[in-house]
N, C-alpha and C positions, 0 to 999 in steps of 0.2 A: 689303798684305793677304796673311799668309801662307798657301798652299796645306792646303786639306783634307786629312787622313790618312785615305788608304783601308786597313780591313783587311786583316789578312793571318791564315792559317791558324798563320803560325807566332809570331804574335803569345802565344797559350795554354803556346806550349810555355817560350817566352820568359819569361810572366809563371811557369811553376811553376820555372824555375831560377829567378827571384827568392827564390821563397816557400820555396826546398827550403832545408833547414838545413845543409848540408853542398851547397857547389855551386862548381869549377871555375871559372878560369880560361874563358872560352867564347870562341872563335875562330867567326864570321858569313862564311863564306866564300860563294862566288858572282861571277859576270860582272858587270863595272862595269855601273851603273845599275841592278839589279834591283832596288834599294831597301833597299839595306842599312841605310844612315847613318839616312833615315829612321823605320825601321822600331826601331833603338834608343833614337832620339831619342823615339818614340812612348814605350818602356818608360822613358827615364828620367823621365817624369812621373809615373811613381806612386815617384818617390826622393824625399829632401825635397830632394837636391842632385843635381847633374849635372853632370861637367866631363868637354868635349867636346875630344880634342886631335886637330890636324890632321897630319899629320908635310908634306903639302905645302902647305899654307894657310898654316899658324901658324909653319915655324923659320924664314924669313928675318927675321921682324921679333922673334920670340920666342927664337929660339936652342931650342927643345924639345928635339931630338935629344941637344944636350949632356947633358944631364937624367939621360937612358939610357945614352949614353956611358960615362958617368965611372963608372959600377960597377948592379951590380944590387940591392943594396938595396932593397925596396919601401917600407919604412919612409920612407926617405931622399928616395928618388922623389915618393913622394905630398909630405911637405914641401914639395917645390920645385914642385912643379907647382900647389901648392894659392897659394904666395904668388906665382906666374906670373899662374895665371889667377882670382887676388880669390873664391873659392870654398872650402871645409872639404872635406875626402876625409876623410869617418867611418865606418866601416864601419858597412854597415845602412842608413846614410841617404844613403848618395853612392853613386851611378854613376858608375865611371872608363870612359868610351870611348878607346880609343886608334883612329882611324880614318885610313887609308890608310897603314898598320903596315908596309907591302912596304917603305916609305922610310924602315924605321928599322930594320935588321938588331938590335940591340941590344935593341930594343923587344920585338921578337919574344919575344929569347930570356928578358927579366925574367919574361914569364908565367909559367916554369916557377917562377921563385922567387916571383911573388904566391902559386902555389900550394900550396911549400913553407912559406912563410915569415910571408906575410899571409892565409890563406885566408878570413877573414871580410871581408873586402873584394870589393866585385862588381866584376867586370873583363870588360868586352868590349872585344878587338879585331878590326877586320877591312879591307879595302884589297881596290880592284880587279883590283889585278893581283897577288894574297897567294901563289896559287900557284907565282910562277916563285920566291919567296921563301925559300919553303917547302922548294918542290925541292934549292935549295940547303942545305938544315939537314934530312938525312932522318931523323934518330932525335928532332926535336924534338918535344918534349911528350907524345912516348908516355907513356899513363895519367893526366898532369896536365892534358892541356885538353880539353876540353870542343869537339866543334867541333858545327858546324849550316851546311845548306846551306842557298841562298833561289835561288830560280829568280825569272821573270818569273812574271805571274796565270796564277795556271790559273782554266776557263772558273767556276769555283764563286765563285772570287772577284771575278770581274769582276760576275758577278749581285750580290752582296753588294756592289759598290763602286756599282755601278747602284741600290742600294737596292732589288734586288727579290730579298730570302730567301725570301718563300714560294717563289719559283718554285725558288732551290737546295734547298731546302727538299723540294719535291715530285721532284724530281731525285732527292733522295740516299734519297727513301723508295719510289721508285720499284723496280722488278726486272721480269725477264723473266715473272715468273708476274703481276703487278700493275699493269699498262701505267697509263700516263697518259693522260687522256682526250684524244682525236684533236685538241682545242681546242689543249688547254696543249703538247702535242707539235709544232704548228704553229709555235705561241710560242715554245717553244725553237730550234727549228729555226733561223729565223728569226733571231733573238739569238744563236746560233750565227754563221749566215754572218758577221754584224757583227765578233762577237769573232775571228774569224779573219784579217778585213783588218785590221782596227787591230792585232793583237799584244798580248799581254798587259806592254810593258814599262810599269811604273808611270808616265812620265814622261806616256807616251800614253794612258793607260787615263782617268789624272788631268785631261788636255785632256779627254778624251769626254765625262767624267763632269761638267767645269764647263762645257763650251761648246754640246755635242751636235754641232759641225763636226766633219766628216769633212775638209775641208776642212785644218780646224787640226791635223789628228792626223796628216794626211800630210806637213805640215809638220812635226812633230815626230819622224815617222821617218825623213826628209831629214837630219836634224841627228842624227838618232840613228847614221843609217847614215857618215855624217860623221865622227862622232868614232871609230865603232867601227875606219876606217882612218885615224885619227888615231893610236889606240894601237897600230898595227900597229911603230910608230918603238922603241918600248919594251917589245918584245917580247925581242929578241938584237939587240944592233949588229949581229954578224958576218950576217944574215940577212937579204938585201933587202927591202925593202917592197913592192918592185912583186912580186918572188915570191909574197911573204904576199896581196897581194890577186889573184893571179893562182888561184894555190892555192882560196883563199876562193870565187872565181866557180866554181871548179870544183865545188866541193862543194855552190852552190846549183844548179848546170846539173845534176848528177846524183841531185840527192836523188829518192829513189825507188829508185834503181839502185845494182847493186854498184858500188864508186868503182873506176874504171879509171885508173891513173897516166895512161898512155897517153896518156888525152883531155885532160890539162892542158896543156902546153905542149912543142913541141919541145925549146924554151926548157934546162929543167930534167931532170936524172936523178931516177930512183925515189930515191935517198938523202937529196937535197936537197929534194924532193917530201913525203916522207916526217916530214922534219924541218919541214917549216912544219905540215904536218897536227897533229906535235905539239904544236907551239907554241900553235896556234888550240883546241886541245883543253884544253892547258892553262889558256889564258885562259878557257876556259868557252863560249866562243860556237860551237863547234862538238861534236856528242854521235855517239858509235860505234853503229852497230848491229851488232852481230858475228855472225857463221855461230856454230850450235851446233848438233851431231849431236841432242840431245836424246834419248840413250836413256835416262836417270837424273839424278838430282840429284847436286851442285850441277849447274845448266847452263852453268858455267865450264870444269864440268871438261870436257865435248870441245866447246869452241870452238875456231874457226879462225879467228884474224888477222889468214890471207889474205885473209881474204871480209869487206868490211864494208862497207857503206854509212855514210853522214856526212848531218846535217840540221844545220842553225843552228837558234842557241837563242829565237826567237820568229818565229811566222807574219807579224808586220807588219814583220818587217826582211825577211823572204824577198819578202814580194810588192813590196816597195819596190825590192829591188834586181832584180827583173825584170820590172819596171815593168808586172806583168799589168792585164788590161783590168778595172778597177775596174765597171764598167755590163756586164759578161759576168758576171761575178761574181755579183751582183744580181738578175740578170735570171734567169740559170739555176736549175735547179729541182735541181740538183745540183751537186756541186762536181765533177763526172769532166769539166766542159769548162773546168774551171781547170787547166792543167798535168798533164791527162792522171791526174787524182787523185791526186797526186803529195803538193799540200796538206795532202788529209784524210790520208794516211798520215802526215805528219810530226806533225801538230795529234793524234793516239793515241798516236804514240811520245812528244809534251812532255807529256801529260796523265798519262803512264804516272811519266816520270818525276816530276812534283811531285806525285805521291801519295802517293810512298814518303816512308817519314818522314825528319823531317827531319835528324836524326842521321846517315845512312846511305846516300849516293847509293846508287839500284840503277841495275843496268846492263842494258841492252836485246838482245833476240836476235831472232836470225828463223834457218827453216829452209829450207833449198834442196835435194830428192832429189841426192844426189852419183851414181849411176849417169849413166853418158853418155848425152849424149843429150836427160837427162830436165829439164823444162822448170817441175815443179812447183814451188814454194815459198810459204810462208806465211809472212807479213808478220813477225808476233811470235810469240814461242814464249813463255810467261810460266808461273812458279806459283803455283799457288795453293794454300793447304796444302801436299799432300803430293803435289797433281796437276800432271803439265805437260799446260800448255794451248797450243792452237794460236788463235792471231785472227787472223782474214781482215777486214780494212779496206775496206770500199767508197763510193767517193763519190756513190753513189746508193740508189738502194733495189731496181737487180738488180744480179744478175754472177753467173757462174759459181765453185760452190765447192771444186771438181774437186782443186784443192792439196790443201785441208782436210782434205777424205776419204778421202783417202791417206795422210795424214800420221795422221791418227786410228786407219787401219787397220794401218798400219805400226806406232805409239807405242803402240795399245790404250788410248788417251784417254777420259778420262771423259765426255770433251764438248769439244766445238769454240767458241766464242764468234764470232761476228759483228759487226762495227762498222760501221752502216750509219746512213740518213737514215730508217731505219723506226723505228716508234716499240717497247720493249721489247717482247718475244716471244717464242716458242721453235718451234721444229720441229726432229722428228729428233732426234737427236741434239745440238743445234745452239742455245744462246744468245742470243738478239738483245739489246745494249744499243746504243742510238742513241750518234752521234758525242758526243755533247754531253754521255752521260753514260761517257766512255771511261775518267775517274779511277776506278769503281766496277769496274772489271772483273778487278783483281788483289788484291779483299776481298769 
């Protein structure tokens, strides 16, 4: 019995490059497992045809790679692949996938010419580890492809894989001037903690959602966190593994904190330190939070580098690998006695990123007063329009806002925003969106 297909947000965006008349070449990039393959396989159902090729499934026994090999012709391509795999490639009615593409350097590079040559043809490629591919071929497909990123759920889609949209539903029409009733605010809460221990990755979301075992989902991020130093091997030969996972714990020991080389290992220097950080960043499983002065836009332009904190890319592989007290969790009426609120700070910075569209990773900031001495900082610095905004993340419903307000007084900010377990609201100057509705807070 095959697995049920949970929605995804980027399902809509998917279906209008189908519908658009003029459409790319589209590259689905993202961190193994987030649901890629599925999530096209989803869209090749509304094709009359679908041919699905593997580059590590299908060429030992198929020879595919040769395919690409031997020239770029797409003409020629589709020919062979269609009398490979017993299927038509007709443009309009066939979906060509090419999936786990990083094993076919050649593959890669044809897209540019579907896109010269065949462009009436739908072509998605995409593979887990596409970036270090990529990296390799840095002028590829400027202007001819099409890419899209996919994260793990964010909390909007887990309600919608849960079968409960009113409640995203009353979420996304919710705001500070319009609270939700103390009831449904509970409710979410609530369905919050849940979503934070399991992790948004689709494999576990999928368990929750057929079984209702927590039991089974921990299980599933045991294997998850498995394989993710499983592909540590296939990252750079020349780079050990045991550094890459040495590196890796460091970055879940510190999340919250600026990353201090320092505290990784005697072991290793800042350069070789430095170099696994990108490699994990690469692969997708690890996200920057950078220093930025914030006195104007863009907020790239004065970042610093030097200053960044690091979180991994889902809550349920962070709390597996530090094996926190699953009945503390639950029990607590806040998440500040889970790792020091460390949690709900990374579970704002993933929600921040899978809101942004999906064309477009955005990139996350926070600020820290540079005077000596001084001890203030605010979590995220984010725009909105034409405004930079300060959020202050809290894993309960008090704390002091003392950063904030300084930082407002300093930037002359239109307003400060709040991210707590309170339910929408405002004071002061000051925003309140509850943790659960943290996607809402950079529109």
């Amino acid at each position: 019995m095959s697995k049920k297909y949970l929605r995804r947000n980027i399902d809509k965006e998917l279906l209008a490059w189908k519908e658009a008349e003029r459409h790319k070449p589209l590259l689905l990039r993202g961190a193994r497992q987030v649901g890629k393959s599925s999530t096209v396989r989803e869209l090749g159902q509304r094709f009359v045809y679908f041919v699905e090729v593997n580059f590590e499934r299908d060429d030992k026994e198929l020879r595919v790679k040769s395919v690409f090999e031997r020239g770029t012709n797409p003409k020629r391509i589709c020919e062979e692949l269609s009398l490979i795999y017993g299927q038509p490639i007709i443009p309009g009615k066939t979906l060509l996938f090419l999936d786990e593409v990083q094993a076919c350097v050649p593959a890669i590079t044809s897209l540019r010419y579907f896109y010269e040559e065949y462009p009436e043809l739908h072509v998605i490629a995409a593979g887990s580890l596409l970036e270090f591919a990529l990296q390799e071929l840095p002028s590829f497909g400027v202007g001819r492809i099409h890419s899209q990123f996919l994260y793990p759920f964010s909390f909007d889609e887990y309600l919608r894989a849960m079968e409960m949209d009113h409640l995203a539903d009353a979420i996304q029409n919710a705001s500070p001037e319009t609270p939700l009733p103390e009831a449904v605010h509970a409710k979410c809460t609530q369905l919050l903690t849940r979503f934070i221990l399991i992790g948004g990755m689709p494999e576990v979301v999928s368990t929750y959602a057929r079984s209702g075992s927590l039991l089974d989902c921990q299980q599933a991020l045991n294997e998850l966190t498995l394989s993710l130093y499983d592909d540590f091997s296939k990252y750079k030969q020349r780079v050990p593994t045991a550094r890459l996972r040495e590196v890796f714990s460091a970055v879940i020991h510190q999340t919250g904190d600026k990353f201090v080389y320092a505290n990784v290992s005697p072991e290793f220097n800042r350069p070789q330190i430095k170099e696994s950080i990108g490699l994990l960043e690469l692969a997708g499983i690890i996200y920057p939070v950078t220093h930025t002065a914030a006195n104007g836009l863009p907020l790239a332009a004065e970042m610093n580098t030097k200053f960044r904190k690091w979180f991994v890319l889902d809550t349920g592989i962070y709390q597996r690998f530090l094996r926190l007290d699953l009945n503390q969790l639950f029990a607590s009426e806040s998440l500040r006695q889970v790792n020091k609120g460390a949690l709900a700070e990374m579970f704002v910075g993933l929600e921040i990123l899978k809101a942004a569209p999906s064309t477009y990773p955005t990139q996350l900031y926070y600020w820290q007063r540079e005077k000596h001495g001084s001890l203030a900082e605010v979590d995220y610095v984010i725009q909105r329009d034409a405004d930079i905004l300060p959020v202050e993340v809290k894993a309960g419903t008090r704390g002091s806002m003392q950063s904030m307000f300084q930082f407002m007084a300093e930037k002359r900010s239109a307003y400060g925003i709040r991210c707590s377990l309170e339910n929408f609201g405002s004071f002061r100057d000051i925003k309140i969106y509850p943790l659960y509705a943290a996607s809402r807070i950079t529109r």
